[in-house]
N, CA, C and O of each residue as an XYZ file, in Angstrom:
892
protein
N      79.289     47.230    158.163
C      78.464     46.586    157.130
C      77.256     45.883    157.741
O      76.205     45.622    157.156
N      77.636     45.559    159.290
C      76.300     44.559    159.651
C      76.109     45.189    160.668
O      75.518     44.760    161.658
N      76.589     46.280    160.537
C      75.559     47.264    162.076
C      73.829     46.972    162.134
O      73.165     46.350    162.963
N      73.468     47.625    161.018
C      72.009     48.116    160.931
C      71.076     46.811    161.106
O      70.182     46.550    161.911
N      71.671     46.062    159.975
C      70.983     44.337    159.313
C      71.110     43.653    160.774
O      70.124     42.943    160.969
N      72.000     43.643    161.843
C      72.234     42.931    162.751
C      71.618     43.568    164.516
O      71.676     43.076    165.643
N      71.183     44.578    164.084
C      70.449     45.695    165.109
C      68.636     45.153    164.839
O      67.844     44.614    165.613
N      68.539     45.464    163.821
C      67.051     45.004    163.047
C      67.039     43.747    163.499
O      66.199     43.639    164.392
N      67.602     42.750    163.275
C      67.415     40.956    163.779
C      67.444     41.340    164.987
O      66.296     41.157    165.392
N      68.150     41.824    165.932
C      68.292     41.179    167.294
C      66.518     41.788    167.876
O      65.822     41.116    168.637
N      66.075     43.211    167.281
C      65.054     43.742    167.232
C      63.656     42.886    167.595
O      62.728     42.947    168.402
N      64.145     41.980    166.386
C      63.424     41.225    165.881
C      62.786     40.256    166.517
O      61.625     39.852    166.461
N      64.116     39.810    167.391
C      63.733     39.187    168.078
C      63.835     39.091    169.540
O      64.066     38.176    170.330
N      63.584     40.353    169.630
C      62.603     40.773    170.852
C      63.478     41.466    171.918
O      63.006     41.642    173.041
N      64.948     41.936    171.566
C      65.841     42.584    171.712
C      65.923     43.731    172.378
O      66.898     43.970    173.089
N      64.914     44.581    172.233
C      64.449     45.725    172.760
C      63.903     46.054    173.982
O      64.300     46.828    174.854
N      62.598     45.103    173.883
C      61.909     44.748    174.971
C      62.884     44.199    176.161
O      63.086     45.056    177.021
N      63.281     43.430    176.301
C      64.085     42.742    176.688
C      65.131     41.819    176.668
O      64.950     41.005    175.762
N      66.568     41.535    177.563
C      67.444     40.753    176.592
C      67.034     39.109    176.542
O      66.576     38.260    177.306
N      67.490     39.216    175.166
C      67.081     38.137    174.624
C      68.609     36.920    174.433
O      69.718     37.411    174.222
N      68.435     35.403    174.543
C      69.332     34.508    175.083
C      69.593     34.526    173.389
O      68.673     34.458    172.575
N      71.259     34.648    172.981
C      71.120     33.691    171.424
C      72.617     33.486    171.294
O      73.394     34.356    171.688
N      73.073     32.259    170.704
C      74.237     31.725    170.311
C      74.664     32.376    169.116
O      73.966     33.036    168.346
N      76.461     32.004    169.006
C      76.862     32.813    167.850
C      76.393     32.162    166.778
O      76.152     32.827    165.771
N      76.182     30.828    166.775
C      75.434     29.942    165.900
C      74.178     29.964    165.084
O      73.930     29.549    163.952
N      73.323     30.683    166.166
C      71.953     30.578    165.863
C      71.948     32.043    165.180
O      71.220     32.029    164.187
N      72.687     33.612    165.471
C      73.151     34.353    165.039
C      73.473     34.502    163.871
O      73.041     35.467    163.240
N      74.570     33.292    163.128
C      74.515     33.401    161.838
C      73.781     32.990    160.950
O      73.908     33.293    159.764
N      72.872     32.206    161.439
C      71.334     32.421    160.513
C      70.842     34.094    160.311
O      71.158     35.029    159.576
N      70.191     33.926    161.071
C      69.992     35.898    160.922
C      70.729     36.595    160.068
O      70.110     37.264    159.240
N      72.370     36.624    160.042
C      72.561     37.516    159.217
C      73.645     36.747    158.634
O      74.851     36.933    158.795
N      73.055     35.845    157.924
C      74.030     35.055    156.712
C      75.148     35.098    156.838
O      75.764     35.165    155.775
N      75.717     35.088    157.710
C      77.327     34.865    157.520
C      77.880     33.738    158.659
O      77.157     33.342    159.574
N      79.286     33.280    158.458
C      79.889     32.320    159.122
C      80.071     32.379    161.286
O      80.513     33.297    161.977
N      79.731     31.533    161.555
C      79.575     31.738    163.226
C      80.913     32.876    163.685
O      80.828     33.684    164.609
N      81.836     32.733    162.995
C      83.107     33.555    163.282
C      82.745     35.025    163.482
O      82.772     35.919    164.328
N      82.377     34.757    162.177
C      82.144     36.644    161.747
C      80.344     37.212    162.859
O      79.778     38.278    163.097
N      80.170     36.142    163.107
C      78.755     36.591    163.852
C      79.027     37.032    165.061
O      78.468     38.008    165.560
N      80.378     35.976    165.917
C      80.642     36.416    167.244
C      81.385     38.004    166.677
O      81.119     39.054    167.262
N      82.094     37.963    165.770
C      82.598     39.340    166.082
C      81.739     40.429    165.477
O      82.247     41.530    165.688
N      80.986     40.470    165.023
C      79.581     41.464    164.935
C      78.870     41.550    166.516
O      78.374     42.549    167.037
N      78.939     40.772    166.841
C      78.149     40.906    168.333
C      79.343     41.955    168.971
O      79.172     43.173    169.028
N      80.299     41.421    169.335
C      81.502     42.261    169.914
C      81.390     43.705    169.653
O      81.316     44.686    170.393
N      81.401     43.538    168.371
C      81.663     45.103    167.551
C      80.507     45.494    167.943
O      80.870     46.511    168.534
N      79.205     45.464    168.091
C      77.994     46.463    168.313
C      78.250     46.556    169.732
O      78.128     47.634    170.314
N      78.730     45.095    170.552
C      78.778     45.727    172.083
C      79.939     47.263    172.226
O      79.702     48.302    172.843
N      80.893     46.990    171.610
C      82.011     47.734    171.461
C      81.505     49.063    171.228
O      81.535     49.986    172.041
N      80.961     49.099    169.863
C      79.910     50.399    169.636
C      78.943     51.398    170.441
O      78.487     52.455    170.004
N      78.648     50.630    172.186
C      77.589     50.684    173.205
C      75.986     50.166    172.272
O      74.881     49.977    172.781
N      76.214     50.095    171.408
C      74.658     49.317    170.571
C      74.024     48.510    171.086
O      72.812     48.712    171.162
N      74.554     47.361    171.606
C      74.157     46.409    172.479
C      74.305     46.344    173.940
O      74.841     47.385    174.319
N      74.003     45.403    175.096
C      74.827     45.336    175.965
C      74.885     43.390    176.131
O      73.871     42.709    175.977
N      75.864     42.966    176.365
C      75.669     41.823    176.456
C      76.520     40.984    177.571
O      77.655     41.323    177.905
N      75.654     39.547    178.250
C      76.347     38.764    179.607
C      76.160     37.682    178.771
O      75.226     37.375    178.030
N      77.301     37.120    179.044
C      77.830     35.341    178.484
C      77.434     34.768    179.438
O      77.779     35.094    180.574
N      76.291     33.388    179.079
C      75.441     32.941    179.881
C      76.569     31.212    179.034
O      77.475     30.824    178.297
N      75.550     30.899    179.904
C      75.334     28.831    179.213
C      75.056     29.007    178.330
O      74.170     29.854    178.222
N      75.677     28.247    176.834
C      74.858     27.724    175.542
C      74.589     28.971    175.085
O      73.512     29.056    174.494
N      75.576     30.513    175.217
C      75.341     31.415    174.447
C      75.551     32.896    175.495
O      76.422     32.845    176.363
N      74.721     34.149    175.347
C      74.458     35.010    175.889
C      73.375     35.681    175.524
O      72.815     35.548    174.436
N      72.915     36.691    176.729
C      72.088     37.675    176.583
C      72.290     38.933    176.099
O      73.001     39.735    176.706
N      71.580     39.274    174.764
C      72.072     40.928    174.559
C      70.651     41.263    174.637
O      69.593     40.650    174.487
N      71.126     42.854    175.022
C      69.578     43.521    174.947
C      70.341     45.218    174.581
O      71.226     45.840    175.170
N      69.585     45.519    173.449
C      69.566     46.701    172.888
C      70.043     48.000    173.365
O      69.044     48.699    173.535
N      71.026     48.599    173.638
C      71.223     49.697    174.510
C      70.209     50.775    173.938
O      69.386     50.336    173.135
N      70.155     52.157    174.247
C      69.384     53.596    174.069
C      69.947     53.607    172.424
O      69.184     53.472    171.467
N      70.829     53.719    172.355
C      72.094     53.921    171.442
C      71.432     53.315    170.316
O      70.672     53.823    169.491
N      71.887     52.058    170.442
C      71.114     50.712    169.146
C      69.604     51.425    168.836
O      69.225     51.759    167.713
N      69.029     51.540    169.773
C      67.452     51.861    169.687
C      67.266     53.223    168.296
O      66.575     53.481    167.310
N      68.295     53.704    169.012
C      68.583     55.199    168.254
C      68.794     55.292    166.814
O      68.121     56.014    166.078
N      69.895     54.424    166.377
C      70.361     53.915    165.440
C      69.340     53.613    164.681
O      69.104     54.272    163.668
N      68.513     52.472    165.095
C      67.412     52.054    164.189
C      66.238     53.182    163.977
O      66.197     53.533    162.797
N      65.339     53.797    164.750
C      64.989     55.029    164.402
C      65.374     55.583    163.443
O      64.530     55.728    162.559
N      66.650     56.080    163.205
C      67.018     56.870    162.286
C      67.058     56.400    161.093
O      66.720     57.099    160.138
N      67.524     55.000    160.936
C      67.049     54.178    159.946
C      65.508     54.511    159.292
O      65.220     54.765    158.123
N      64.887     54.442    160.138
C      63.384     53.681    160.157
C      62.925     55.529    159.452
O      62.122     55.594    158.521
N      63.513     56.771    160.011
C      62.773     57.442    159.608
C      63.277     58.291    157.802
O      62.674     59.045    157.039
N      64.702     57.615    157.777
C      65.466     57.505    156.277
C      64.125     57.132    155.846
O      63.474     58.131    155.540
N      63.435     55.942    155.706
C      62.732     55.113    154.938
C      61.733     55.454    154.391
O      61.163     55.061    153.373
N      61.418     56.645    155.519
C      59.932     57.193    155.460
C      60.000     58.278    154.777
O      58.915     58.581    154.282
N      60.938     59.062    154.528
C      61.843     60.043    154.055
C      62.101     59.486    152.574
O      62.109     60.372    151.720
N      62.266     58.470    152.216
C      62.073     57.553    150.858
C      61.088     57.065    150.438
O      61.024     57.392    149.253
N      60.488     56.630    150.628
C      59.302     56.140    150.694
C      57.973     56.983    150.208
O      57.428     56.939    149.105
N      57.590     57.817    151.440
C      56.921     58.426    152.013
C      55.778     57.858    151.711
O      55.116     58.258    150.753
N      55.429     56.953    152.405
C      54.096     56.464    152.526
C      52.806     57.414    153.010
O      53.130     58.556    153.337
N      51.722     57.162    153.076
C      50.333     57.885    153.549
C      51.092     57.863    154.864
O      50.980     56.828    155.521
N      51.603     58.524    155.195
C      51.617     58.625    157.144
C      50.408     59.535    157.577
O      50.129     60.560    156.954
N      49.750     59.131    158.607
C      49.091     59.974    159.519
C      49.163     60.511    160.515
O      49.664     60.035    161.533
N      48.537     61.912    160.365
C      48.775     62.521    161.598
C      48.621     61.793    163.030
O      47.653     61.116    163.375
N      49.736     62.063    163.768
C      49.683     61.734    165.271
C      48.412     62.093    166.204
O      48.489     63.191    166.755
N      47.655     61.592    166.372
C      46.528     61.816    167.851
C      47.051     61.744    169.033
O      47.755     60.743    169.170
N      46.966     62.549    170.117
C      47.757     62.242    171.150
C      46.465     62.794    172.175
O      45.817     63.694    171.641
N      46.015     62.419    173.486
C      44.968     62.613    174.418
C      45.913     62.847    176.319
O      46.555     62.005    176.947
N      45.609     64.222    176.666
C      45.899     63.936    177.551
C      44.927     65.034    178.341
O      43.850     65.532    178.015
N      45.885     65.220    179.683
C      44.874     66.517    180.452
C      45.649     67.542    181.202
O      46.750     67.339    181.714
N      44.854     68.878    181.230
C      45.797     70.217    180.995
C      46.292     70.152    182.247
O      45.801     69.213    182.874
N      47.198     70.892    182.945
C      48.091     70.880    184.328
C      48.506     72.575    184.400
O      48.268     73.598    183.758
N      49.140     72.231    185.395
C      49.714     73.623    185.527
C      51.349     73.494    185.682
O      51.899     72.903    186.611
N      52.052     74.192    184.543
C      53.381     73.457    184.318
C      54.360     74.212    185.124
O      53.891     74.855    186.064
N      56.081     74.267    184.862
C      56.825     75.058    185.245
C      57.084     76.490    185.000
O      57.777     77.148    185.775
N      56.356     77.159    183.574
C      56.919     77.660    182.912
C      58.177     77.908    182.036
O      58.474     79.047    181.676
N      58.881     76.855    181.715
C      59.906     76.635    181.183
C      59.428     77.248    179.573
O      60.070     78.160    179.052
N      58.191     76.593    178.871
C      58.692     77.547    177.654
C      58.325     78.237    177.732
O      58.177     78.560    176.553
N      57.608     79.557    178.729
C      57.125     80.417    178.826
C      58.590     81.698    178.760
O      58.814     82.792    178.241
N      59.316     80.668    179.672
C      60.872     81.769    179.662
C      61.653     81.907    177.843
O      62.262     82.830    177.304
N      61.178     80.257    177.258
C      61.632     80.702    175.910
C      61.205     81.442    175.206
O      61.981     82.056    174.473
N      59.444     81.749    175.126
C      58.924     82.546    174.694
C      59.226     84.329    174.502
O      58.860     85.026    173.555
N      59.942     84.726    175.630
C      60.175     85.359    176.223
C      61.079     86.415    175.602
O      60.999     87.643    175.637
N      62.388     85.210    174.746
C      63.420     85.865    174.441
C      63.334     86.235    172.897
O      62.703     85.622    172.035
N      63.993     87.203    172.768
C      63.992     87.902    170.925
C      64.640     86.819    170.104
O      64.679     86.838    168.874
N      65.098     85.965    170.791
C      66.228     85.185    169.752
C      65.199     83.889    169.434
O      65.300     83.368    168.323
N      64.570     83.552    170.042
C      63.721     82.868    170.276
C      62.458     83.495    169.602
O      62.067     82.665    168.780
N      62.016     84.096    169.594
C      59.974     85.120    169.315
C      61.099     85.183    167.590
O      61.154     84.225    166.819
N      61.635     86.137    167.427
C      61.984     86.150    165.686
C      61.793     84.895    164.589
O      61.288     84.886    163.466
N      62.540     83.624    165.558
C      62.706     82.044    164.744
C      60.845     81.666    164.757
O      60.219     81.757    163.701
N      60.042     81.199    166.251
C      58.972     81.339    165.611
C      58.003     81.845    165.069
O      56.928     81.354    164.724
N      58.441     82.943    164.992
C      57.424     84.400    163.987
C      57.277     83.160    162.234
O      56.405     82.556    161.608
N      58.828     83.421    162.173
C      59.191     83.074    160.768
C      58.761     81.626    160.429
O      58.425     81.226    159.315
N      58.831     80.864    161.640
C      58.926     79.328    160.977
C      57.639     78.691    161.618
O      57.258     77.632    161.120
N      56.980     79.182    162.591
C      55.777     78.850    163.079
C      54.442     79.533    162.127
O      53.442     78.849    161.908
N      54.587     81.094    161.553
C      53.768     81.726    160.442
C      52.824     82.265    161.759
O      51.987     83.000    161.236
N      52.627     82.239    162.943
C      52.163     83.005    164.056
C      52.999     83.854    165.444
O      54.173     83.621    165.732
N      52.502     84.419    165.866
C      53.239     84.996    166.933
C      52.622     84.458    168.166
O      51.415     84.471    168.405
N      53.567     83.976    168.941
C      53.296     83.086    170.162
C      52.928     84.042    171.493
O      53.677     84.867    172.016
N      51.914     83.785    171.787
C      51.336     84.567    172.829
C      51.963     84.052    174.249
O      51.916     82.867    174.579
N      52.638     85.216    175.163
C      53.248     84.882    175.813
C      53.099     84.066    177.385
O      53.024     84.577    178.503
N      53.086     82.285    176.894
C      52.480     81.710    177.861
C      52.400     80.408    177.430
O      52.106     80.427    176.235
N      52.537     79.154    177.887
C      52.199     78.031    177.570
C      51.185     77.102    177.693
O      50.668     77.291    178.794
N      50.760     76.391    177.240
C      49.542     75.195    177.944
C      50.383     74.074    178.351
O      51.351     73.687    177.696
N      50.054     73.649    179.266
C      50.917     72.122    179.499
C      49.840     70.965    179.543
O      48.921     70.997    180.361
N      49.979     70.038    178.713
C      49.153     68.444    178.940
C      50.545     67.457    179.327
O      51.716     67.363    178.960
N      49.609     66.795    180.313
C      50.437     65.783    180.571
C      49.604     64.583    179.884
O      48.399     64.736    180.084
N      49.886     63.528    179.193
C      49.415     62.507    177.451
C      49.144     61.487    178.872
O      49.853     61.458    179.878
N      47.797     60.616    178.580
C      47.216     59.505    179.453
C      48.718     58.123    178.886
O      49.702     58.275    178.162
N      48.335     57.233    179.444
C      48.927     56.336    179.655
C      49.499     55.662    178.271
O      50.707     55.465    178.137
N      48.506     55.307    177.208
C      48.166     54.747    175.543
C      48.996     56.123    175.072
O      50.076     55.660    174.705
N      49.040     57.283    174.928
C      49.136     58.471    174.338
C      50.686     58.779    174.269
O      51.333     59.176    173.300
N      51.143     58.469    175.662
C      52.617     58.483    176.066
C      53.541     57.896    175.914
O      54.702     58.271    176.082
N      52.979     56.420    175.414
C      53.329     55.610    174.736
C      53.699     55.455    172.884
O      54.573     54.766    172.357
N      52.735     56.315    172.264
C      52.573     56.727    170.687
C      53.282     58.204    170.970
O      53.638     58.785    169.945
N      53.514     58.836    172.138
C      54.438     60.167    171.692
C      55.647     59.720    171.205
O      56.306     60.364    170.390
N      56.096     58.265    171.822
C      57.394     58.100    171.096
C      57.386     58.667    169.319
O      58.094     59.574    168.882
N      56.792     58.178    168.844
C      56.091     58.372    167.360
C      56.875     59.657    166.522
O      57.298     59.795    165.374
N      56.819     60.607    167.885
C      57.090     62.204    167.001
C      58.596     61.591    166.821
O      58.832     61.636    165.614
N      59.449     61.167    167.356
C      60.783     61.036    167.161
C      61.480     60.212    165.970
O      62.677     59.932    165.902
N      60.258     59.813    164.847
C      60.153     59.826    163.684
C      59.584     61.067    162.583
O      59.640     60.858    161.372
N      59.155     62.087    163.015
C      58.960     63.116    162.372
C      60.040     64.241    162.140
O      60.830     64.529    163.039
N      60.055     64.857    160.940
C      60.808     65.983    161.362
C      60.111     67.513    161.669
O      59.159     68.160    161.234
N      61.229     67.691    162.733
C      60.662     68.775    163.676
C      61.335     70.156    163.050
O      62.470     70.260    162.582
N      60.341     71.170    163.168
C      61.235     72.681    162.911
C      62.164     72.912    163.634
O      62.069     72.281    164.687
N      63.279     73.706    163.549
C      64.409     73.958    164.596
C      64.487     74.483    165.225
O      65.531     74.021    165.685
N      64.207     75.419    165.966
C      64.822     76.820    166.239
C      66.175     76.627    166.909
O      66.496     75.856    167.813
N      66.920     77.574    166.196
C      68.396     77.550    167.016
C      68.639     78.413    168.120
O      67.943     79.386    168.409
N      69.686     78.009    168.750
C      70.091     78.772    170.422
C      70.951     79.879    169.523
O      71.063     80.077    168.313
N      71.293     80.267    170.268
C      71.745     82.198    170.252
C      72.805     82.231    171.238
O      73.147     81.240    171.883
N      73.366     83.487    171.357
C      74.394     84.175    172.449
C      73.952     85.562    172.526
O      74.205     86.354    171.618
N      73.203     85.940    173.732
C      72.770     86.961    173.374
C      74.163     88.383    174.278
O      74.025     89.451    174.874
N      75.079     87.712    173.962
C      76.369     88.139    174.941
C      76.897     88.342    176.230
O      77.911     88.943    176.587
N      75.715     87.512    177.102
C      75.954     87.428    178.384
C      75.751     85.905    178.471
O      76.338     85.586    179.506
N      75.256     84.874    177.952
C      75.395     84.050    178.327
C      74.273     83.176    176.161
O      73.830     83.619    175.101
N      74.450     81.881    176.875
C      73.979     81.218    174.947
C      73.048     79.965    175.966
O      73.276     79.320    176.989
N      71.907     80.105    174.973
C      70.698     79.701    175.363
C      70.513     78.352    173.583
O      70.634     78.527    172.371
N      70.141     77.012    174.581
C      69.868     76.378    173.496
C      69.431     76.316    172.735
O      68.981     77.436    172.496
N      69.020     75.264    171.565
C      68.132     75.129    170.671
C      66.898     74.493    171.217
O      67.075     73.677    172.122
N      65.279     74.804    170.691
C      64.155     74.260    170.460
C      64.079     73.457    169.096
O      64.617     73.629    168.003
N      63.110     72.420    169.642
C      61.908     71.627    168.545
C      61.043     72.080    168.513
O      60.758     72.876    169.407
N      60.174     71.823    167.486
C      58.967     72.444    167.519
C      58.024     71.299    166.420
O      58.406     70.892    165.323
N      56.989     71.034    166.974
C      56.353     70.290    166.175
C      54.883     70.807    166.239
O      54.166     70.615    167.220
N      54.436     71.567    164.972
C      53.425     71.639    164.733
C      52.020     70.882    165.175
O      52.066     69.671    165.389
N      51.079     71.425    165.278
C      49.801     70.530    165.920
C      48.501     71.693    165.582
O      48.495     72.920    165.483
N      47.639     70.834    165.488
C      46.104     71.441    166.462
C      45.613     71.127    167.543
O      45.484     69.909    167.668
N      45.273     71.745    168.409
C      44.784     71.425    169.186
C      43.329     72.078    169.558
O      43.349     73.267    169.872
N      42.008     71.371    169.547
C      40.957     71.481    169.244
C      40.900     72.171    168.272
O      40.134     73.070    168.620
N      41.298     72.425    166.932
C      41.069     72.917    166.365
C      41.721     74.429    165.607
O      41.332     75.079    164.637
N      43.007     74.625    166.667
C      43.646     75.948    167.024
C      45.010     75.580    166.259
O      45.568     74.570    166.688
N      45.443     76.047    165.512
C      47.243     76.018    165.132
C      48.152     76.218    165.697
O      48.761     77.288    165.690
N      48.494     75.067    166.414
C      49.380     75.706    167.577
C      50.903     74.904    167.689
O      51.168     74.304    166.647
N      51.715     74.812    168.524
C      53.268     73.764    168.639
C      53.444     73.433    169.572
O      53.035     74.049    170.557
N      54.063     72.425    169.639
C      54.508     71.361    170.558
C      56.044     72.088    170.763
O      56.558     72.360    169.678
N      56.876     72.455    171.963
C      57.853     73.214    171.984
C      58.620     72.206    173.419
O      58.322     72.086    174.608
N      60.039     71.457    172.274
C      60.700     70.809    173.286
C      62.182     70.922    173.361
O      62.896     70.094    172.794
N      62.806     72.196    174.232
C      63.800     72.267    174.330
C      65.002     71.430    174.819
O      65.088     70.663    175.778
N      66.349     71.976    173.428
C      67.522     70.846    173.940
C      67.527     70.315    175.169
O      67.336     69.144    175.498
N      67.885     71.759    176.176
C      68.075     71.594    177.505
C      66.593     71.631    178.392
O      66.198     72.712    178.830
N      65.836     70.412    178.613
C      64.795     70.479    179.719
C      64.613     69.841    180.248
O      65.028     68.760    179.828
N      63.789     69.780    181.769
C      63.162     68.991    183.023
C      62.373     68.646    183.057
O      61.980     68.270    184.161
N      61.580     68.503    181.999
C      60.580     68.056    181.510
C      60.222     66.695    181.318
O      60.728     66.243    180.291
N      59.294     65.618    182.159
C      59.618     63.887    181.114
C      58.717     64.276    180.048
O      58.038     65.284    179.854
N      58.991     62.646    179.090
C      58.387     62.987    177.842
C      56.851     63.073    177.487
O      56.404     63.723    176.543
N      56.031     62.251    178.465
C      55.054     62.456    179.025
C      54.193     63.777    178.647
O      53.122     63.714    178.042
N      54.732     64.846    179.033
C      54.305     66.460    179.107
C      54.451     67.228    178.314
O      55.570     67.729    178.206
N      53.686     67.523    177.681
C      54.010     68.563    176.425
C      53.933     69.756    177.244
O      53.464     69.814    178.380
N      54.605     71.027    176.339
C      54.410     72.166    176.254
C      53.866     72.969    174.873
O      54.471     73.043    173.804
N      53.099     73.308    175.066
C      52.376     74.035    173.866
C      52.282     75.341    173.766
O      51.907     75.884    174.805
N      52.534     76.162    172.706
C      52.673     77.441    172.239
C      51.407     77.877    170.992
O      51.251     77.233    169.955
N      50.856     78.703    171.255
C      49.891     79.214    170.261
C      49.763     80.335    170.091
O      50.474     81.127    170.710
N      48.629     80.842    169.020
C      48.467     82.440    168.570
C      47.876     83.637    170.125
O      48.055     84.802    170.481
N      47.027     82.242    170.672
C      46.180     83.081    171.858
C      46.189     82.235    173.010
O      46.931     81.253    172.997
N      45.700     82.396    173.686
C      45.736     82.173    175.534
C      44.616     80.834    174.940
O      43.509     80.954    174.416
N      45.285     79.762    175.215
C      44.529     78.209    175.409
C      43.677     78.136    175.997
O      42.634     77.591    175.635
N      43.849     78.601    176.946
C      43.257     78.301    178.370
C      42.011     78.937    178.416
O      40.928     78.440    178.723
N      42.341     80.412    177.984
C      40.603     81.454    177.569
C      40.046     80.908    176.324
O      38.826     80.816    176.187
N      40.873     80.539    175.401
C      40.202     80.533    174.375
C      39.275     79.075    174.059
O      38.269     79.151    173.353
N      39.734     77.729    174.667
C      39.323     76.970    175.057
C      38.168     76.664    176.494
O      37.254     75.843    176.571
N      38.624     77.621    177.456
C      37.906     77.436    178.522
C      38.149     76.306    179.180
O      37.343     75.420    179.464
N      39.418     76.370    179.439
C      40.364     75.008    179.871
C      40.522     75.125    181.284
O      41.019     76.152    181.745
N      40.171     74.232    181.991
C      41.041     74.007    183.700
C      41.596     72.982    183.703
O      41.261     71.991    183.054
N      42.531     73.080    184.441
C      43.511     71.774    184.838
C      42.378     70.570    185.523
O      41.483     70.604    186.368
N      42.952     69.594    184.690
C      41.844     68.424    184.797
C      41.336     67.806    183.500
O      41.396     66.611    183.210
N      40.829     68.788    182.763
C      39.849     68.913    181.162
C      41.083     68.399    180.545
O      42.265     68.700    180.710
N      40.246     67.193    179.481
C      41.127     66.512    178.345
C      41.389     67.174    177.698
O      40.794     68.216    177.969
N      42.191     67.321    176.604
C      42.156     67.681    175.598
C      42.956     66.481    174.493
O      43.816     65.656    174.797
N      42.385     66.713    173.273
C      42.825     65.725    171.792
C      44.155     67.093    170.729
O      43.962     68.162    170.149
N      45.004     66.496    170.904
C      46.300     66.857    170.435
C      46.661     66.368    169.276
O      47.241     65.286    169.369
N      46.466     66.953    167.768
C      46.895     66.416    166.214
C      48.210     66.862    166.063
O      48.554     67.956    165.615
N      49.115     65.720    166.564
C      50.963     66.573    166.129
C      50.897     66.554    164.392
O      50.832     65.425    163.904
N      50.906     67.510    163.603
C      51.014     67.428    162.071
C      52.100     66.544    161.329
O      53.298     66.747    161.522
N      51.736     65.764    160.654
C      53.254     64.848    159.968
C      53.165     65.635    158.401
O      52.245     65.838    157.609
N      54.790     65.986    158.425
C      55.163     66.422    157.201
C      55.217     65.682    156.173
O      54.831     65.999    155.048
N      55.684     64.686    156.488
C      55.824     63.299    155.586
C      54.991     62.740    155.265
O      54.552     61.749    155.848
N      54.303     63.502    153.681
C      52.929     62.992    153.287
C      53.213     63.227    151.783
O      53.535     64.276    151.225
N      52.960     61.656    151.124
C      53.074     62.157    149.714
C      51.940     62.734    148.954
O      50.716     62.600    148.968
N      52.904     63.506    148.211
C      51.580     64.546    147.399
C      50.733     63.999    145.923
O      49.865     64.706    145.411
């Protein structure tokens, strides 16, 4: 009952960032209920991995695990999903590299080329662009993890089963292209991989170095 309401306060106050000092006392302000029931809400989210927390003097420190963080997100993108406020498209700025080829191998496969034929509305030319997002940029990619992303699902192609992709729509300069981030990758979050109709690189006149401005598309737009 006081997962969410008690994730949001600790948030609040500054929880995330770092752990923050608070008594079971001062606790049940925040979420209206008796000091009793506050220490054991704290327990229960540590219990949950939601929190993590050290019993200090005059109280303890909790600070937000991945988990908690997670939790609220999903919250946060219910809302938007209700709501649906004017959201705007994502801007993202970074500069082109020369990557692993990792989605170049997804590209690659039939199980894979069929899903984005159908759900991308282009055929992905076989090859990726990689930007790695400046410093400000990498920071607002968190952002997409409030959007919803196309799926593509993993397969068995009977020798062995290959994961699922994300895919998040974009332009880039101008071009219709996706953001492609598989279940399983080595990738930090930092680095996109991008998939399009034609060769980026010719069609842009791109070298590793050259910025480029990245529009991830948000679905979540009321009509």
């Amino acid at each position: 009952m006081y997962t969410t309401t008690s994730l949001k306060k600790l948030a609040l106050l500054g929880a995330i960032e770092k752990p923050v000092k608070i008594s079971s006392t001062e606790f049940m302000h925040h979420v209206s209920t008796s000091s009793k029931t506050a220490a054991r809400v704290l327990k229960q989210l540590e219990d949950n991995g939601y929190i993590s927390r050290q019993l200090v003097a005059g109280g303890q420190m909790v600070h937000l695990t991945e988990a908690g963080v997670g939790l609220l997100k999903k919250e946060y993108a219910d809302y938007q999903q209700i709501f649906c406020k004017d959201h705007l498209d994502l801007e993202l700025y970074g500069e082109v590299i020369t990557g692993l080829g990792e989605g170049q191998y997804y590209i690659a496969k039939d199980g894979y080329m069929s899903q984005f034929r159908d759900k991308l509305d282009f055929k992905p030319f076989p090859g990726t662009l990689n930007v790695r997002l400046n410093d400000e940029s990498a920071q607002m990619r968190d952002n997409m993890d409030f959007m919803e992303p196309l799926i593509i699902h993993g397969f068995n192609d009977g020798e062995r089963s290959f994961g699922g992709v994300k895919c998040y729509p974009i332009e880039i300069e101008g071009i219709k292209s996706a953001v492609i981030i598989p279940d399983r990758t080595h990738y930090p979050a930092d680095l996109l991989e991008i998939i399009a109709p034609l060769k980026l690189r010719e069609a842009l006149k791109l070298n590793d170095g050259d910025e480029v401005k990245i529009v991830v598309k948000n679905p979540q737009k009321c009509k």
